[in-house]
C-alpha positions as CSV (number, residue, x, y, z in Angstrom):
1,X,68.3,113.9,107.0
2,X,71.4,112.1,106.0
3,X,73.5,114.6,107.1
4,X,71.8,115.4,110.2
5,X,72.5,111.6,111.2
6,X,75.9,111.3,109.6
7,X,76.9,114.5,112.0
8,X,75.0,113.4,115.4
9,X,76.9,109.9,114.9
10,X,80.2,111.5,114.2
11,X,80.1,113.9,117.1
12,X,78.6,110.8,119.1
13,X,82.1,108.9,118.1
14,X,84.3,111.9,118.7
15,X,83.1,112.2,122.3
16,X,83.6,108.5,123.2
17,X,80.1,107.0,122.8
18,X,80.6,104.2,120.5
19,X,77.3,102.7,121.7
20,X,75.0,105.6,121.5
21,X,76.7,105.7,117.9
22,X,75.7,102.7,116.9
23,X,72.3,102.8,117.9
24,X,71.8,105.9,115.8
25,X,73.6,104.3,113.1
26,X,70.7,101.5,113.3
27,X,68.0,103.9,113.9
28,X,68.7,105.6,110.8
29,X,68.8,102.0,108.9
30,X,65.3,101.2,110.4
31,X,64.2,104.7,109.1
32,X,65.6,103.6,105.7
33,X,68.1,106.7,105.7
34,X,70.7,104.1,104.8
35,X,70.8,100.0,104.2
36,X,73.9,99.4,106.5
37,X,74.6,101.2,110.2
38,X,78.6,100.8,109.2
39,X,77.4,102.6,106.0
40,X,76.9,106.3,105.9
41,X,77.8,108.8,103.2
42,X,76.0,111.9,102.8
43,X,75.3,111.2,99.6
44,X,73.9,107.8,98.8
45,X,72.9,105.8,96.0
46,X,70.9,102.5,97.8
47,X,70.9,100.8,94.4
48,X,74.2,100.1,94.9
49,X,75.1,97.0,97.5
50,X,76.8,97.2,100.3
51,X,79.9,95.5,99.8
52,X,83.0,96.7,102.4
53,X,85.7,95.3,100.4
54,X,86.3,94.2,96.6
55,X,88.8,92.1,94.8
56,X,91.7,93.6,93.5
57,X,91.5,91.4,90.7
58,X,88.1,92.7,89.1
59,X,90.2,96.0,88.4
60,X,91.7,96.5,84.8
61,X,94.1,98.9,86.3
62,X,95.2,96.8,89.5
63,X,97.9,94.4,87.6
64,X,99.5,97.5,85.8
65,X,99.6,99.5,89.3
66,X,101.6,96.7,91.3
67,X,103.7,95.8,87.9
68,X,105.2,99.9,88.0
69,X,105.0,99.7,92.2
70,X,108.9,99.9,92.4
71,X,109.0,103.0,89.6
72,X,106.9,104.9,92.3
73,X,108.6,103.6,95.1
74,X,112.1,104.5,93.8
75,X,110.9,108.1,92.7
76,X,109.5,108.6,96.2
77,X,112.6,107.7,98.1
78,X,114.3,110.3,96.6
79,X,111.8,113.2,96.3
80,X,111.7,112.2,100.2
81,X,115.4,112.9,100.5
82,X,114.8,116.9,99.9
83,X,113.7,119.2,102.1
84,X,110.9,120.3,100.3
85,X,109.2,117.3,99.4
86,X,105.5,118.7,98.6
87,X,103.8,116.5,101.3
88,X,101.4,118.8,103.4
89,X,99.2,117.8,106.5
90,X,96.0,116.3,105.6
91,X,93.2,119.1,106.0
92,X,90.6,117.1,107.1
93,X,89.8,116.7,110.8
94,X,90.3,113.0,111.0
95,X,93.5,112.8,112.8
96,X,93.4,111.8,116.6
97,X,97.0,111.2,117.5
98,X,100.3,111.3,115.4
99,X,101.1,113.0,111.7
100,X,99.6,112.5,108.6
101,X,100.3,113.7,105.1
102,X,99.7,113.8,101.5
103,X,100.7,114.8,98.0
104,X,97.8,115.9,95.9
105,X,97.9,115.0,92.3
106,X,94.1,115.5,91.3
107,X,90.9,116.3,93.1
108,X,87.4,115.7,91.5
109,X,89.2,115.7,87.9
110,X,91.4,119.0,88.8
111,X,95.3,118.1,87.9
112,X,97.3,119.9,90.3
113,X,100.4,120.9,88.3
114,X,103.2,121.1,90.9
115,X,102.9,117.5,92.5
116,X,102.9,116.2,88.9
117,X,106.2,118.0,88.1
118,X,107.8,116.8,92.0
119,X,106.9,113.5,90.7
120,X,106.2,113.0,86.9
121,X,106.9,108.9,86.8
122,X,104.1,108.6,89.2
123,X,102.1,111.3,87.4
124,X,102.8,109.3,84.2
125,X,101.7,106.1,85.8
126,X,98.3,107.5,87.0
127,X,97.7,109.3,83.8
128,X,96.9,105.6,82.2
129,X,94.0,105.5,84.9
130,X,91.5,107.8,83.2
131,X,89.1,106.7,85.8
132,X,91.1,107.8,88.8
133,X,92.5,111.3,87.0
134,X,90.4,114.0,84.9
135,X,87.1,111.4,85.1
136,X,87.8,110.7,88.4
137,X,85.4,110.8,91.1
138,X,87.8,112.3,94.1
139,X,91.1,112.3,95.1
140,X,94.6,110.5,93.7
141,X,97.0,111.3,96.6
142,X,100.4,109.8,98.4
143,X,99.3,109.5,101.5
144,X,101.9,109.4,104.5
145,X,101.7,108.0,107.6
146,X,104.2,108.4,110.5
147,X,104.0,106.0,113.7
148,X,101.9,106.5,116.6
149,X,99.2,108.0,114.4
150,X,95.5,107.0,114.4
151,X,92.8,108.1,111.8
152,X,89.6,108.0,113.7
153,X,86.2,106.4,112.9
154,X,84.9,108.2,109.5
155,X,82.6,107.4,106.8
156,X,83.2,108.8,103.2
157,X,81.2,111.2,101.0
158,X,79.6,108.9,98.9
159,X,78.8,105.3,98.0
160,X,79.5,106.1,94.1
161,X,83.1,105.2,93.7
162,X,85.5,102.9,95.2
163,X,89.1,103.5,97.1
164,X,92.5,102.2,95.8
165,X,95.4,101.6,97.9
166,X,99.0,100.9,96.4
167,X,100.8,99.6,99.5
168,X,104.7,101.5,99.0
169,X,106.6,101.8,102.2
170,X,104.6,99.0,104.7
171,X,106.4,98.5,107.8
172,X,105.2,96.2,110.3
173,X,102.3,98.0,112.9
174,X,99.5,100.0,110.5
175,X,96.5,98.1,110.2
176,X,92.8,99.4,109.1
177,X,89.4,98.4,109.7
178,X,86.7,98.9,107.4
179,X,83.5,98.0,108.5
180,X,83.9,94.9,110.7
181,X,87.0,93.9,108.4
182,X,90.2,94.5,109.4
183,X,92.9,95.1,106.6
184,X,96.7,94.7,106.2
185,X,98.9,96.5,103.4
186,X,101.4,95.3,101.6
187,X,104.4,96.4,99.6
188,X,103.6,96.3,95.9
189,X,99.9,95.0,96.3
190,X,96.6,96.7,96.5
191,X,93.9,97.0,98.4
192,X,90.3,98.1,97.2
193,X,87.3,99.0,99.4
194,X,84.5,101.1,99.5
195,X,85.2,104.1,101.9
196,X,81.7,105.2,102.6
197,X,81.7,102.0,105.5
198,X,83.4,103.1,108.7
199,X,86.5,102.9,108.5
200,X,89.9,103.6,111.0
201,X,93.7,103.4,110.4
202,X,96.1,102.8,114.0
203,X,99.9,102.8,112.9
204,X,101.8,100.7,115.5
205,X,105.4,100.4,113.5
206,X,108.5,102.4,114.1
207,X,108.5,103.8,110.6
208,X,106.3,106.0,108.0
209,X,103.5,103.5,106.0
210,X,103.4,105.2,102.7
211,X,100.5,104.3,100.0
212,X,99.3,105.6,96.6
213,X,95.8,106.3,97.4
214,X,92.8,106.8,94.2
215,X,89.5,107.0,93.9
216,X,87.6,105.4,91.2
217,X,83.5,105.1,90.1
218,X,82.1,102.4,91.6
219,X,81.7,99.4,88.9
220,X,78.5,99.3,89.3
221,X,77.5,102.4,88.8
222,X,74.9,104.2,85.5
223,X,77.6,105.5,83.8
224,X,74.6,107.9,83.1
225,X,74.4,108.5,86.3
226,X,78.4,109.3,86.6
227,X,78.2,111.5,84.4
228,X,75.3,113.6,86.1
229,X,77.7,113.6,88.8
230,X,80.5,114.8,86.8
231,X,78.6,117.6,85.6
232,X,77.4,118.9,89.0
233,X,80.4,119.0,90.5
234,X,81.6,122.0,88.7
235,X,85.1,123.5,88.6
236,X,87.9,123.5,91.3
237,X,86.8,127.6,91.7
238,X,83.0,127.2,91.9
239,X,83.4,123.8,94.8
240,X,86.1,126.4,96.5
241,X,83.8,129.0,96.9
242,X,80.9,126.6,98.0
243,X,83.3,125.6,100.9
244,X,83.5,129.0,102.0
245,X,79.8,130.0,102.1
246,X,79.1,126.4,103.8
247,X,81.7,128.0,106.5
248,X,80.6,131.6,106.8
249,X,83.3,132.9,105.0
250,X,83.2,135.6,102.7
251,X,87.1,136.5,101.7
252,X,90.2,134.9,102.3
253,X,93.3,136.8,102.2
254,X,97.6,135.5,102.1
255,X,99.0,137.8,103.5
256,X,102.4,136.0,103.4
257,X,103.0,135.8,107.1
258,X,98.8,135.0,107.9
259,X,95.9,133.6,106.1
260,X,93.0,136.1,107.0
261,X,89.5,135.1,107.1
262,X,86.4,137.4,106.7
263,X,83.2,136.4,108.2
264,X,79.7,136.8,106.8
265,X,77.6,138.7,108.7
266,X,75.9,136.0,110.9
267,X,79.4,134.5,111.9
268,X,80.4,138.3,112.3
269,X,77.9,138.9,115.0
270,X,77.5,135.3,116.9
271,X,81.8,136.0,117.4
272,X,81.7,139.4,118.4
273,X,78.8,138.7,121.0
274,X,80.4,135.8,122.5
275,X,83.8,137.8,122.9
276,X,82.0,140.7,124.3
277,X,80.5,138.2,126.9
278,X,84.1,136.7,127.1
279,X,85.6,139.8,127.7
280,X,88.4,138.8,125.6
281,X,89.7,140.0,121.8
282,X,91.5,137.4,120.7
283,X,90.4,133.7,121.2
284,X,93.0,131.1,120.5
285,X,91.7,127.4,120.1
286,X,95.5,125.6,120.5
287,X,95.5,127.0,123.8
288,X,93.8,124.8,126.4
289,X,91.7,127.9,127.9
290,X,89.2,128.9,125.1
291,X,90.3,132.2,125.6
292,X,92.8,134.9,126.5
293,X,92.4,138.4,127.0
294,X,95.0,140.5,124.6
295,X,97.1,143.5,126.1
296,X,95.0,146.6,125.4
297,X,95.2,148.1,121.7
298,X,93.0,149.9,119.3
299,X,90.4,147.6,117.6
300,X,90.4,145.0,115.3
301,X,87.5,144.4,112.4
302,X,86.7,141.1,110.8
């Protein structure tokens, strides 16, 4: 049911109906789906308050962050000045306008080798934060943020852990709003709040906003019941594959020049109906027609 809410509301915002969105958002509180309408992860834990935003200073890990702030900064500045600097676009759909991108250092306790070798004094910093790293609960990231961009209305996953900013490069002009409060970065300081509320990033300024973004368990949280999560989240492989079922797909090859997808049988058929009714064999979604017929040729599978 959570989901099925979480979803209507989201496609609710994404087509302009901020009102309609909120109502559902309260109907599903009155239901007791969750305790909060700015409050809406898929996975919830209502023993657990709903509190937007939480002092910095009730974080072990917050005073040693901001005291090694210029180590990180320094390294970035010149891991910025190559060409290939390891940031890559963001892959979730939460982008409306502008560019947005990140360096992945671990994701749900996976360490991802090649960031931590691009940048191994920030990968030594964050190592100290078993919380954030190989216990962590999600993501440990240097998120990017070039002007003009804005990161539309989105709730996170879950209520179970908590969302660190390190402010690195803070121009004036990004600003972000999480629940009805709206926040303000700053160079060498962080910011900690619970990204399960609502929440939506505009970037004004003339130049990038760059932060060190973690995720850590919620303080208040069973540490019996972390580790029940920990458990079931299995490895990197196993949540990989789960992705691709949840999409329909059943192989994925690189084929240097492509990434090809194969469709499970249901996909499979709902395309090739629709593209038979299209008369069309190649449907491409940048273009602002849904479709475009493809000079005649012998056929294509999958």
């Amino acid at each position: 049911m959570r989901r099925r809410y979480a979803d209507l509301i989201d496609v609710l915002l994404a087509e302009g109906e901020p009102q309609a969105a909120a109502d559902c958002a309260r109907l599903a509180v009155e239901q007791g789906v969750w305790r909060d309408p700015l409050q809406r992860p898929v996975h919830y834990l209502p023993s657990l308050d709903p509190v937007p935003v939480h002092d910095p200073a009730d974080f072990w890990f917050v005073p040693y962050l901001e005291e090694n702030s210029r180590l990180i900064r320094a390294e970035l500045e010149r891991v910025l000045g190559a060409d290939d600097n390891g940031f890559l676009p963001v892959e979730e759909p939460l982008l409306g306008t502008g560019d947005w991108k990140q360096v992945t250092f671990y994701e749900g306790g996976q360490r991802f080798d090649d960031a931590c070798e691009r940048f191994p004094v920030t990968a030594g910093i964050i190592e100290a934060i078993p919380e954030a790293t190989l216990a962590g609960p999600g993501v440990v990231t240097l998120s990017r943020l070039q002007p003009g961009s804005h990161i539309v209305p989105h709730c996170g996953a879950s209520n179970a852990r908590l969302r660190v900013h390190l402010g690195l490069h803070v121009p004036q002009g990004p600003r972000m709003r999480v629940g009805e409060r709206t926040l303000h970065w700053r160079e060498g300081s962080c910011l900690v709040f619970d990204d399960s509320f609502e929440h939506e990033v505009w970037h004004t300024g003339d130049t990038p906003r760059v932060v060190l973004l973690m995720d850590v368990w919620h303080p208040r949280l069973d540490p019996a019941v972390q580790r029940l999560i920990t458990e079931d989240r299995g490895s990197l492989a196993t949540r990989v594959r789960d992705f691709m079922r949840a999409q329909g797909i059943t192989r994925v090859e690189d084929t240097g020049d492509a990434i090809l997808l194969h469709p499970d049988e249901r996909v499979e058929t709902l395309v090739r109906r629709h593209m038979r009714q299209a008369d069309t064999r190649v449907i491409d979604l940048h273009d602002e027609q849904t479709a475009r017929q493809e000079p005649d040729g012998p056929d294509h599978d999958g």
